[in-house]
C-alpha positions in Angstrom: 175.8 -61.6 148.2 172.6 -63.6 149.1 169.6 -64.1 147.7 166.2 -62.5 149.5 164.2 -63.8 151.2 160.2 -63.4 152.0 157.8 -64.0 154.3 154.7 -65.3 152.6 152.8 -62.1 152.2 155.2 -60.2 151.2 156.8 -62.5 148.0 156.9 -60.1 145.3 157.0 -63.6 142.9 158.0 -63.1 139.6 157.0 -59.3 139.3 160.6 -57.1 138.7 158.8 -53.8 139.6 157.1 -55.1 142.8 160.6 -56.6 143.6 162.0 -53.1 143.2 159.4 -51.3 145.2 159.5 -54.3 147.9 163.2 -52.3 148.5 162.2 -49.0 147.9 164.7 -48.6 144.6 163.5 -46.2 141.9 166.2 -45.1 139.3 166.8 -41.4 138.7 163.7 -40.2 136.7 161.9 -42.9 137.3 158.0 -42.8 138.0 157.0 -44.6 141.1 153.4 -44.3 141.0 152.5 -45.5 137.4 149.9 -47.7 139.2 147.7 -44.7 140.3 148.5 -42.5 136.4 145.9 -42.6 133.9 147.4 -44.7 131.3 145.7 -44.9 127.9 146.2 -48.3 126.6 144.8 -50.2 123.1 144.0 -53.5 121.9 143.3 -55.6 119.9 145.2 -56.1 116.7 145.7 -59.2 114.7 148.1 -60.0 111.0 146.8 -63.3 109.0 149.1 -64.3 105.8 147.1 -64.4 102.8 147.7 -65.9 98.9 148.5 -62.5 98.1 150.1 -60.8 101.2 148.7 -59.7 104.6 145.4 -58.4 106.4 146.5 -56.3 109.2 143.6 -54.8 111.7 142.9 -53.4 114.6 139.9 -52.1 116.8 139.7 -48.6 117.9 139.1 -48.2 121.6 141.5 -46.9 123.9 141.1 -47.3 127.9 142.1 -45.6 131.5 141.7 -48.4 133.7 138.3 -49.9 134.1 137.3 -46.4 131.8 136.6 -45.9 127.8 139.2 -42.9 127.4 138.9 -42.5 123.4 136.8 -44.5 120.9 138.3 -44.2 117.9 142.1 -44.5 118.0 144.5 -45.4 115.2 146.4 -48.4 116.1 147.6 -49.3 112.4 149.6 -47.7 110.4 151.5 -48.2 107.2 155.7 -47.7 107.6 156.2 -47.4 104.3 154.7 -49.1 100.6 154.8 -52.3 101.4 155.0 -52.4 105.0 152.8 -51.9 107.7 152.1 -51.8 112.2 149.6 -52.3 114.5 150.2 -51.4 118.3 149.1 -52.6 121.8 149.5 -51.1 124.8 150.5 -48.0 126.2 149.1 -45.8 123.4 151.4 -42.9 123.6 155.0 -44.4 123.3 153.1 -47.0 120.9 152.2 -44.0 118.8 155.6 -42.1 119.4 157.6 -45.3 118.6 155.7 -46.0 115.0 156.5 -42.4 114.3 160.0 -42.7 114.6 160.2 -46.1 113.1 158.6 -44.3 110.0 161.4 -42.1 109.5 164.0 -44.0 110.6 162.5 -46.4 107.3 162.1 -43.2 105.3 165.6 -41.7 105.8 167.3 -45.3 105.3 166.0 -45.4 101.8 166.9 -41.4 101.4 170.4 -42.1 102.1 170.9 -45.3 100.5 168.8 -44.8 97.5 167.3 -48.4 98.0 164.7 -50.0 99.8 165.4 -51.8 103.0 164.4 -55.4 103.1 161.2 -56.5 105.3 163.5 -58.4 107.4 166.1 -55.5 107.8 162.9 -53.0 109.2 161.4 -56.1 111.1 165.1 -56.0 112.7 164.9 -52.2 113.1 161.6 -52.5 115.4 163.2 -55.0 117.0 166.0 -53.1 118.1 163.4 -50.3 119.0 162.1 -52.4 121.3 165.1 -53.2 123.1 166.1 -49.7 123.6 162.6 -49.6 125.4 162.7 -51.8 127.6 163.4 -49.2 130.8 159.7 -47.7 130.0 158.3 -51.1 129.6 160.1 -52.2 133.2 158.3 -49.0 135.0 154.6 -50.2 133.2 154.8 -48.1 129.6 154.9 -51.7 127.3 154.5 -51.5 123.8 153.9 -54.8 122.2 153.8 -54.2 118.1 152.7 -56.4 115.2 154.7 -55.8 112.3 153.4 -57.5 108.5 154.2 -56.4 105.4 155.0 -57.7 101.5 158.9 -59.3 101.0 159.6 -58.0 97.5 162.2 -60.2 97.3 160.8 -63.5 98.3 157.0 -62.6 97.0 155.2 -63.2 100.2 153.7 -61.8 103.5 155.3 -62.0 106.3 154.4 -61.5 110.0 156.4 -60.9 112.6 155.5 -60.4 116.5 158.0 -59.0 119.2 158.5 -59.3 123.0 159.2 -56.6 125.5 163.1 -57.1 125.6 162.7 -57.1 121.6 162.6 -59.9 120.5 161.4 -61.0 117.3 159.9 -63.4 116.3 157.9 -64.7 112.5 154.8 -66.2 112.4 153.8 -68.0 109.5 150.1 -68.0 109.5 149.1 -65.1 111.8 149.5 -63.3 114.6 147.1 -61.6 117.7 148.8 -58.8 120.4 146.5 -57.3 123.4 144.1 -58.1 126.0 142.0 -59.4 123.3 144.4 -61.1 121.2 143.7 -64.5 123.3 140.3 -64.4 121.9 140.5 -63.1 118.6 143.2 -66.0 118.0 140.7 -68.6 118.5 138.5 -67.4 116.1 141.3 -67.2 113.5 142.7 -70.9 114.6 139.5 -71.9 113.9 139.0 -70.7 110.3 142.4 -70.4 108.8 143.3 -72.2 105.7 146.8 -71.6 103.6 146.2 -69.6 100.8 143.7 -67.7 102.1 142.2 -65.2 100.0 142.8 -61.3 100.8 138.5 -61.1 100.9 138.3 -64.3 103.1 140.8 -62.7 105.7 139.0 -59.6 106.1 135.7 -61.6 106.6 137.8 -63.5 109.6 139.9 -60.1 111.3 136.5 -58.6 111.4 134.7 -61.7 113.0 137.9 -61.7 115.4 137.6 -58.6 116.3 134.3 -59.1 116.7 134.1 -61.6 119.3 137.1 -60.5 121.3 134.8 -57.5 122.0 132.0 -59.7 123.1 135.0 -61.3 126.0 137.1 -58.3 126.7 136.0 -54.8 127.5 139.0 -52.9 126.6 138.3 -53.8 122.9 135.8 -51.8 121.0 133.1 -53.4 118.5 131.3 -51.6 115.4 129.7 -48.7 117.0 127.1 -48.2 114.4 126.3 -45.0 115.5 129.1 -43.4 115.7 129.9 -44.7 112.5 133.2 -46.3 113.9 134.5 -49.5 112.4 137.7 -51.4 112.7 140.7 -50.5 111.1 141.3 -53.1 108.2 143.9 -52.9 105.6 145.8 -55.1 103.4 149.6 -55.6 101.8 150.2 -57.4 98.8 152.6 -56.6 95.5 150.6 -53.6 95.2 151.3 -51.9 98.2 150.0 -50.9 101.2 145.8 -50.1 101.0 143.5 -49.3 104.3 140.3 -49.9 103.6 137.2 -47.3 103.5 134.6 -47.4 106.4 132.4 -48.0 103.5 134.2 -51.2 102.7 134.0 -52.1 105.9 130.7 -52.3 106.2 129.7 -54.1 103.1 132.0 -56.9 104.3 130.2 -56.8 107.9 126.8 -56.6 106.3 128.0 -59.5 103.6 
């Protein structure tokens, strides 16, 4: 067996799907044309660690291409108590996969009659992720952002994942989409350890705020529509998603 090789303009370089289409190779089932579908995608979401727990948010547009296919999408959700998810990417296996992972969570503790550590569901996603690699080779990726409270240990944790699932904790925070480049700088630049829950709401919003100025596939406050970020928090309490209302006094602060 040799290796290939290619003329100038036609090096695939280090993309695997143009590498399989430069020989015409398509598994069975296997969508060839994911280029020309419309795809509905999200970003951004972000996790910071707090003194208390986590902030997890998200914005809520959802694109087709260069298009604005749904303004108000969910892209964080809580798993269980003291857990909780934000997607990027392709929204519908995003959306399909959290579903699962919620039960799969949910039936755990049914059948054992006990909780299953933060770790042990981070591992879970992780192994979700793995199983979905095929989709994410054809163009479906999911890239999660999975935070929550460690009962055991009293603390937030973060953790981000890759497209062959890996996993991966981050002990400050944590930024996934087209935005997340963005949105990172702003947190870099006003993180602090033991950051109060209040202080990293007031820095996801600004985040999110200015990776909407840079990148149009991430939606700002839309006033008047009444559509605002989804912000929520985990701490020893549990798992709370902040009110529109709430929302707004901290954006009006």
């Amino acid at each position: 067996m040799t290796l290939p090789i290619f003329s100038v303009d036609r090096d695939p370089g280090p993309d695997f799907r143009a590498l399989l289409n430069e020989y015409n190779i398509n598994r069975p089932g296997e969508v060839s044309n994911l280029d020309t579908l419309d795809i509905r995608h999200g970003t951004t979401v972000l996790a910071i660690k707090t003194a208390d727990g986590v902030v997890i948010a998200g914005d809520r547009r959802a694109t087709e291409g260069n298009r604005i296919a749904y303004r108000s999408m969910e892209k964080v959700f809580a798993v269980d108590s003291h857990s909780a998810v934000a997607i990027a990417g392709a929204a519908g296996p995003a959306v399909e996969m959290v579903k699962v992972f919620q039960i799969q969570v949910s039936h755990y503790e049914k059948v054992e009659g006990s909780m299953l550590s933060l770790e042990g569901k981070a591992n879970q996603l992780s192994q979700m992720m793995a199983a979905h690699l095929p989709l994410a080779m054809q163009g479906l990726v999911v890239v999660p952002l999975y935070a929550g409270y460690d009962l055991a240990n009293k603390v937030g944790r973060i953790y981000s994942y890759d497209i062959t699932g890996g996993r991966y904790e981050e002990y400050d925070y944590a930024t996934n989409g087209s935005g997340g480049r963005d949105a990172r700088s702003v947190i870099k630049m006003n993180y602090e350890e033991n950051l109060a829950t209040d202080g990293a709401i007031k820095i996801a919003l600004k985040a999110l705020a200015d990776a909407a100025d840079e990148d149009s596939a991430t939606g700002g406050v839309d006033a008047l529509r009444k559509i605002y970020p989804i912000v929520a928090k985990v701490t020893q309490d549990g798992y709370y998603r902040l009110a529109d209302s709430e929302i707004e006094d901290f954006i009006n602060a």
